[in-house]
Structures are given as structure tokens and as C-alpha cells.
N, C-alpha and C positions, 0 to 999 in steps of 0.2 A: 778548871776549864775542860770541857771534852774536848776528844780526839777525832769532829766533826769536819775532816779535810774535804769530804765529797769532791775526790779527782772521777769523778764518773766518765772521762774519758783515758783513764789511767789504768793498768793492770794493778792491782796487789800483790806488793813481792813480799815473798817473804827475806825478814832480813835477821838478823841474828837471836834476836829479842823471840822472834813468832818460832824458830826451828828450837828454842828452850821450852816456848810452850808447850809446844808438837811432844815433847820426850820427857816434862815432867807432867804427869797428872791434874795439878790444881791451875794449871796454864792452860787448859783449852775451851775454858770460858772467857777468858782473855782474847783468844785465836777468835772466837765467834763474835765477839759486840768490837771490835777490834775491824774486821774486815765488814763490818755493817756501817759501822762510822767511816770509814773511806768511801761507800758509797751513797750515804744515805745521810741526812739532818737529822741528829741527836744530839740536842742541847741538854737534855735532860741524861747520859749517857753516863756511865762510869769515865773518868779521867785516870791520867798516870800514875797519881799519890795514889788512887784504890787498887788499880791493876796489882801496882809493886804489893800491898798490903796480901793480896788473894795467896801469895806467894810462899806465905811463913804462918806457922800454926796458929787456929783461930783470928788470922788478920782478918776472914773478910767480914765477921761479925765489926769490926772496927771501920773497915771500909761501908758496912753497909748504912753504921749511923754515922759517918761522914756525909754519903751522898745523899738519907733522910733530908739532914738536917741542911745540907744544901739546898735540896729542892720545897725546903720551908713546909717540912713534914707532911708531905705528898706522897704518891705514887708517881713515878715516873709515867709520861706520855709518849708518844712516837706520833711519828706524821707519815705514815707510811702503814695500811692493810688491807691492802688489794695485792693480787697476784702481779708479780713482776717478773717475766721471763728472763730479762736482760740478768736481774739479782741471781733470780733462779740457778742459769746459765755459770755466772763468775762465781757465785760461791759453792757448785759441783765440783769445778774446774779448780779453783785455786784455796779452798778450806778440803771438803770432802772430799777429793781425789787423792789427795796426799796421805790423807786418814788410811782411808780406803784398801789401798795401793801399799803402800812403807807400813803401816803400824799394824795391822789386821790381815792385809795378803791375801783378799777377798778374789775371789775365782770362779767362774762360770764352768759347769760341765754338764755334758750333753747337749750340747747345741743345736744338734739335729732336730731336737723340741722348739725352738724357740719360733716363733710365728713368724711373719715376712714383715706384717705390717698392723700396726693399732686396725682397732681397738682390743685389748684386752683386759681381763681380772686376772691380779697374780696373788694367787694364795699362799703363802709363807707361810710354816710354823715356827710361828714369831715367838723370840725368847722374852717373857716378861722382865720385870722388876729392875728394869735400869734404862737408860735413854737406847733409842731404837736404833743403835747399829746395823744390825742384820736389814734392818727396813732401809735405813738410807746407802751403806754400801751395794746393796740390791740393785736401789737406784739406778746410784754411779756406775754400776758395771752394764744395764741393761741400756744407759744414755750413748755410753761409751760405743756400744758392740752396733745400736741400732739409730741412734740420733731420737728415741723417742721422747714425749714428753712426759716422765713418769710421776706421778700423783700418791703418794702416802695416806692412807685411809687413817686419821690420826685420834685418840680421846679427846673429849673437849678439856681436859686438863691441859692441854699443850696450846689454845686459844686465849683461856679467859680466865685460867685460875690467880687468883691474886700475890698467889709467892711467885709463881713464874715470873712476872714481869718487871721481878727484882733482877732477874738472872739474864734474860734474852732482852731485846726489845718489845714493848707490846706490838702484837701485827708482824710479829717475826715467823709466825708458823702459818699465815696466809699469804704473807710477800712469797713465801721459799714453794706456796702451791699445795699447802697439805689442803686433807678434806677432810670436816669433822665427819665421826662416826655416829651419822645420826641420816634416819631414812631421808629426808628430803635432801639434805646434803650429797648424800653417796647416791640418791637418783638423778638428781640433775648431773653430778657431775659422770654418770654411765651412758646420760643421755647424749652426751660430745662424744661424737663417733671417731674420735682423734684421741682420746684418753687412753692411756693404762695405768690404773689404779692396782696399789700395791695393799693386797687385804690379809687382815688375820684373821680367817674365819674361826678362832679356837672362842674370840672374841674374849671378855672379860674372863672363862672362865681360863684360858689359856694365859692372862695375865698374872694370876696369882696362885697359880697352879705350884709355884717351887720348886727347889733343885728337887726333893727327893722322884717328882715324879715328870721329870724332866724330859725324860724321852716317851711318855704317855702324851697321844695327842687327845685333849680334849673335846668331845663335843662342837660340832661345827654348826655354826648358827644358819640356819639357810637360807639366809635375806638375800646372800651374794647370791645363789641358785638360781632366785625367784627373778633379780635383776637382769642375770644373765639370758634367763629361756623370754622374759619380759622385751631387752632389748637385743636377741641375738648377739650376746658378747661372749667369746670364747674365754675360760678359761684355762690358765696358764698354774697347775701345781708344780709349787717348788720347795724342796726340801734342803734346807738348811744343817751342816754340821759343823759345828765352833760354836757355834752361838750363846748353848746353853753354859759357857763357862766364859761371857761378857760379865757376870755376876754371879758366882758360883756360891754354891752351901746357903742360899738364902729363901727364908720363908715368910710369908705377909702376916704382919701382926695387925690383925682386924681393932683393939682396942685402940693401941697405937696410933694407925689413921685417923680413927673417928675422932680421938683428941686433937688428933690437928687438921682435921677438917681435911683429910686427904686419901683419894678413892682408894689408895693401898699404901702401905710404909715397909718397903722391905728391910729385914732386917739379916745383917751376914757377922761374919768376922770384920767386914770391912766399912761396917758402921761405926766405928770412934774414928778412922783415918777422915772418911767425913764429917762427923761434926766438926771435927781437927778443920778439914779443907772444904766447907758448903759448896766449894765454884767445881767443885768433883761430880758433882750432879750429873753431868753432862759426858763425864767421861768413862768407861769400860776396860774392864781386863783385857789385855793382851790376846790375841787367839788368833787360829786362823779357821776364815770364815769360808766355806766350801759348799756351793749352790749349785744342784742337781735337778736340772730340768725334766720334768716329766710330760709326758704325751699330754700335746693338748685336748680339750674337753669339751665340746659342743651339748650344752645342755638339752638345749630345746629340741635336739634330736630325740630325747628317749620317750619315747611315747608311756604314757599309761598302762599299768595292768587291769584286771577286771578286778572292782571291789574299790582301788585306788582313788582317793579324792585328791586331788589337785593338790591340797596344802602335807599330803602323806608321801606323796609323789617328788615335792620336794627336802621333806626331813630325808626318806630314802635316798634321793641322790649324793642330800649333804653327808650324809651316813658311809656310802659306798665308797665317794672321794676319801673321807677321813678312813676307811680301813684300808685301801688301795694306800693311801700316803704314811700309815702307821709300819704296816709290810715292809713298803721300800727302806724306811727311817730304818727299819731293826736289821734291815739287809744290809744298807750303804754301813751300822755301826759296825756289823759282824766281817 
């Protein structure tokens, strides 16, 4: 039976079972499908018997052909993938804020950067190779400070890939407001003059870039640029320090993925404690996460040099940010 209570007029508290999960590791994929079934219809959901299984070495390979075979050797479905503020809203507050907050100790400085009012792009140099803390504590702290409605520019791995939808609900990364990272996507959603979208402009290649070149910022894609001087949206650079040890000593093994059909497979010291515990996917090392606002960025002010074409004009600007935000990175380490 799932744990399909839908008190959608009820807060979620936590109660002794959720503060176990919060402080052991293989418990906060629990913490997430857990606080989605209080508010949402999942018949197809993981139940108690699997939860407990997630718990103990290699249980949830057991839990997972339990609920297969439950759901009569299917994929699970969801009825619910459209954006839902209200979700949006409860599970900041009462999953990701306590994350946030208690386990990570995620901090905002230089505030004096920070804009009055949407719309904006907030560029991160986002730590690859593990689920996106630095992106969603960003969030929580920028909801917190200003009430905005902040949007994660996300892979399409976190939509529609077919192992994810064993782990999350399906439609759980469009209910919570992410945006695929893909042009028509990330334009429409630039074109709500009420947005601020949370981007890694290091893009793919900042994803499997590895510990060794960690504080190297890669190559910045200039689509955010083009969007920005396109809709007059200001950018918001933010430099990130803890991040890169959410997942430490780890390098993407390109054969590896391709065998399992997965855009990158990191691998670290911390790859047997996972296979050990799969429901770990979701969770990150220990750190503290420490976000340094920089001067905001008005693209569409810089005009043209002579000789410059339009599309050179923006690799240059994306160029200038990325050495302006490498500088500060090597400054805020020393």
C-alpha cells in the first residue's frame, strides 16, 4: 500500500522516522517521495516495506523488484507535471530548508549585489557529478531573503530519463518549476518578466569537468548572453565556495555512462557506499555552502566594437564574465 495521505490542507511535520532520514544518508530519498505522497496521489509510489528496505546494504535493489513486481512489471506513473506553486512553496519550506539550513549551512554574502526585483539570470559555478545542491540551496536562500520565484535551469536527465522515475516521482522536476536546458525552454521561460532562472553557464562542459580541475571555470556557453541583451534581463554572477566537495576526488568515466546509457557516471571513493545504498543518489557530502554575490550585469548595454559581429560580441561578453568570476573564485579561495 502507499503512503498516499494527500492532507493537502495539512503541513508536513517532521516526526522522528524523517529527522533519521535528515542524518543518515540512504534516508533522503525517503524524505522526498515521502513528503510528495502527503501532498500528491501516488498509487504507484514506494510504500513502508521498501522505504525500511532503502535502509540496510543493498536493500533497495530488493525494494525495487518488490515494487516492479507490484506495479505488474511497469514503470511507475504520477498524475501530476505541471508546475505547482503551492508544491513548489511546501516542499522549499519543509524538505529544502532544513537541508539547506542544519546540514550544509548555506549563506548569502554580499548582499549589496543582490537586485530589488525579478527578473533575473543567476549564473553559478555549479559543481557537477552529484544531485544539485548548490542549485537548490541557492534557491532557498534567494526565496528566503526576497520572496522570489526562483527556477533551476535543469538537464533533461532530471525530466524524462527512465531510471530517474524509479527514484523521484515522474513530473517531480516540472511540479518543483525546473526548466529543461534546452533553447525553447530556457526562452520561454526568460520571456516571464517575473522569473529568475538559476543557470550554469559552464554548461555540460562544467559538468564533468572533476575534482582535479575544480576551481577551473570552464568555458561559458553564451546562449544565457544572447537571452539576456535579447530580453533585457539582468545578470546576477554568483560564485559558489563548498560546493566542489558535495562530491569530492571524483572523475566521469565516459565508457561507463555510455554502457548504461547515462549522460556522465561519476566515479569517486564513494562509488561502493552507493551501489551499497542506490537511494544515495540524491544525497551529498557534508560542507558548507558559501554564495558571493557579484555586481550585477546589464548585457545589452555593451555595445559593439569595430570589426565585431554580433555572435563574437557575445562569445566576448561570455568570455569576460567567465574571467571576471575565475579572478574573484581564486581570490574569495586565497
Amino acid at each position: 500500500m502507499s503512503l498516499a495521505v494527500n492532507k493537502t490542507d495539512e503541513s508536513y511535520q517532521f516526526g522522528w522516522f524523517d529527522w533519521v532520514c535528515l542524518w543518515y544518508p540512504p534516508g533522503w530519498l525517503i524524505l522526498f517521495n515521502r513528503h510528495w505522497q502527503h501532498y500528491k496521489p501516488d498509487p504507484d509510489g514506494w510504500n513502508w516495506l521498501e522505504y525500511l528496505l532503502f535502509l540496510i546494504p543493498g536493500g533497495f535493489y530488493l525494494a525495487l523488484l518488490i515494487r516492479w513486481l507490484r506495479l505488474g512489471g511497469r514503470s511507475p506513473r504520477s498524475q501530476s507535471s505541471e508546475p505547482d506553486p503551492h508544491y513548489q512553496q511546501v516542499f522549499r519550506d519543509e524538505i529544502l530548508t532544513p537541508i539547506a539550513t542544519r546540514f550544509f549551512q548555506a549563506e548569502l554574502h554580499q548582499l549589496e549585489n543582490l537586485p530589488d526585483a525579478p527578473p533575473a539570470i543567476v549564473a553559478l559555478n555549479h559543481a557537477g557529478m552529484c544531485f544539485p545542491w548548490d542549485f537548490l540551496c541557492l534557491g532557498v536562500l534567494l526565496s528566503q531573503k526576497k520572496g522570489w520565484y526562483v527556477q533551476p535551469v535543469a538537464h533533461s536527465i532530471f525530466f524524462d530519463h527512465p531510471w530517474l522515475v524509479w527514484w523521484v516521482p515522474r513530473g517531480w522536476a516540472q511540479t518543483l518549476g525546473a526548466v529543461r536546458a534546452e533553447k525553447e525552454s530556457f526562452e520561454h521561460a526568460i520571456s516571464q518578466k517575473q522569473t529568475v532562472l538559476l543557470y550554469a553557464p559552464e554548461s555540460w562542459r562544467g559538468l564533468v569537468k572533476g575534482w582535479r580541475d575544480r576551481y577551473d571555470l570552464a568555458t561559458f556557453d553564451p546562449s544565457f548572453i544572447r537571452l539576456s541583451v535579447q530580453h533585457q534581463v539582468p545578470i546576477l554572477p554568483v560564485i559558489c565556495l563548498g560546493n566542489e566537495y558535495l562530491h569530492p576526488w571524483t572523475f566521469n568515466s565516459k565508457r561507463l555512462a555510455r554502457w548504461l546509457k547515462m549522460p556522465l557516471l561519476p566515479v569517486s571513493p564513494l562509488l561502493l557506499v552507493f551501489l551499497l545504498f542506490p537511494s544515495m543518489g540524491v544525497w551529498a557530502v557534508r560542507t558548507r555552502l558559501r554564495y558571493y554575490l557579484q555586481p550585477i550585469q546589464h548585457s545589452w548595454k555593451h555595445s559593439l566594437s569595430q570589426n565585431e559581429t554580433a555572435r563574437s560580441h557575445l562569445y566576448h561578453q561570455a568570455e569576460e564574465l567567465r574571467a571576471d568570476m575565475q579572478k574573484e573564485l581564486d581570490r574569495l579561495r586565497n
